[in-house]
N, C-alpha and C positions, 0 to 999 in steps of 0.2 A: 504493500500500500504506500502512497505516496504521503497519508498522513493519517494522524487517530486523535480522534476527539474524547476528553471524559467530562461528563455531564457531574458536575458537583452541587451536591443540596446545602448550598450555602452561597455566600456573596464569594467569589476569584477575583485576588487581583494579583496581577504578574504569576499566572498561571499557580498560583496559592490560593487555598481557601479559607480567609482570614477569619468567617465569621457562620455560623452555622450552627447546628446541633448533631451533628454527626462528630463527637467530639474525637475518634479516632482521627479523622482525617485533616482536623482543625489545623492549621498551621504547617504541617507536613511537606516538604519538595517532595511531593507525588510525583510530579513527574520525572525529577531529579531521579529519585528511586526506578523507575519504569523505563528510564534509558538505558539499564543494560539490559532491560528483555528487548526492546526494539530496534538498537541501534542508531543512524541515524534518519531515522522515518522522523516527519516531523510530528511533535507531540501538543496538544493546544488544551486548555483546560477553561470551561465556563459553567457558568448555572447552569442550574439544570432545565428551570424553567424557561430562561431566553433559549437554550436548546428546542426544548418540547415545541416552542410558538414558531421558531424559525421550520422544522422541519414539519409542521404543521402545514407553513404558510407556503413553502415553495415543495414542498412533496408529500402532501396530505391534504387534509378537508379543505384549506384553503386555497389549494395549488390552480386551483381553476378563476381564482379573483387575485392573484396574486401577480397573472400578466398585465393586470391594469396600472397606471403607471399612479394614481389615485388608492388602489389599493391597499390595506391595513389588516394587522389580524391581533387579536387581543385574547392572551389563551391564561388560566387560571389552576394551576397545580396543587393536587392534595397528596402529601405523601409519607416522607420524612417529616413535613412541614409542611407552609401553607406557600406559595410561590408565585407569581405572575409575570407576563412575559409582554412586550407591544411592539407591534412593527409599523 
């Protein structure tokens, strides 16, 4: 693969997950760790909720209003936690 995404139930920043309840994963170089199983593929780390809405919006329910250049999709996650996502 050219790259791998991991969806984290918490706020990422600089591909860390600063803030969240998943307290193993709380502050963790995740990805740091996960480079010697991949090499160098590249590795990206986000919500999980702006995940869910993005692949919602361009390769799911909303993939069909998403060619409109006006188009938006606004997706609400219940899981770990409570989440929300806006495009």
């Amino acid at each position: 693969p050219k790259g791998v995404g991991f969806a984290l139930p918490g706020t990422v920043q600089n591909n860390v997950m600063i803030f969240g309840n998943t307290l193993v994963l709380k502050n963790k170089p995740l990805l740091k760790d996960l480079r010697k199983a991949f090499g160098k593929v590249k590795l990206v780390a986000e919500n999980d909720a702006n995940c869910f809405v993005y692949a919602e919006h361009f390769h799911g329910a909303g993939k069909k209003y998403s060619q409109k250049s006006s188009a938006s999709a606004v997706g609400f996650i219940l899981g770990t936690g409570m989440g929300s996502g806006i495009i």
